[in-house]
DRENDOKE-651268 format. One record per residue (C-alpha): residue in three letters; x, y, z. Coordinates in pm, whole numbers, padded with zeros to 5 digits, always signed. Layout:
alaXYZ ...
END
This chain:
unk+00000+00000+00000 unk+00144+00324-00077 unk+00012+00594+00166 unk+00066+00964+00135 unk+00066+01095+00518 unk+00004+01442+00557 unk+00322+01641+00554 unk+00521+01386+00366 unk+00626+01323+00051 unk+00435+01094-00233 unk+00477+00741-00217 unk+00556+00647+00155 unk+00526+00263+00239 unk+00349+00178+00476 unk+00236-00194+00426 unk+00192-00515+00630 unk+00125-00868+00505 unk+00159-01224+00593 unk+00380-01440+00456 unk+00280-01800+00539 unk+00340-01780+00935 unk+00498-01463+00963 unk+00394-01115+00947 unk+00596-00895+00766 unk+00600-00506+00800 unk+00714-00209+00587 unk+00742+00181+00697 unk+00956+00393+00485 unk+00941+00736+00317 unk+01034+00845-00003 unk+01389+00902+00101 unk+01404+00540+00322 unk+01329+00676+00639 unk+01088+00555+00918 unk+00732+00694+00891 unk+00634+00927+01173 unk+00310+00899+01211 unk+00065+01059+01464 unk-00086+00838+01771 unk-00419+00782+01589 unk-00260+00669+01252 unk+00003+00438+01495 unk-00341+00276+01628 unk-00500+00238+01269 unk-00166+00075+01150 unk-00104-00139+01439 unk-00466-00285+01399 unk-00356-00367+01090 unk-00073-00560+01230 unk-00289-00742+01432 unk-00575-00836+01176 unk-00224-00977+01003 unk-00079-01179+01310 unk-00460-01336+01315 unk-00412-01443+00896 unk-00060-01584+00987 unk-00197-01788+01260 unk-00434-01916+01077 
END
């Protein structure tokens, strides 16, 4: 998924997926650099994770 987070440039990654039993997570900028991200978009995205962990468990 390619997210564009206000006050950052086009094309951040932000993505999680499984990958058989493992969850794998991306969150880099343009430039390679972590994504900041504000507390609410941390909570979005780590629900995410977590709907994730429950498809790699399963």
């Amino acid at each position: 998924m390619l997210v564009n987070l206000p006050g950052k440039p086009t094309y951040d990654t932000l993505s999680v997926w499984a990958d058989g039993a493992s969850v794998q997570v991306r969150a880099i900028t343009v430039h390679g650099d972590p994504i900041d991200m504000r507390t609410e978009q941390a909570r979005e995205f780590a629900s995410e994770i977590c709907d994730t962990v429950k498809k790699a468990e399963s």
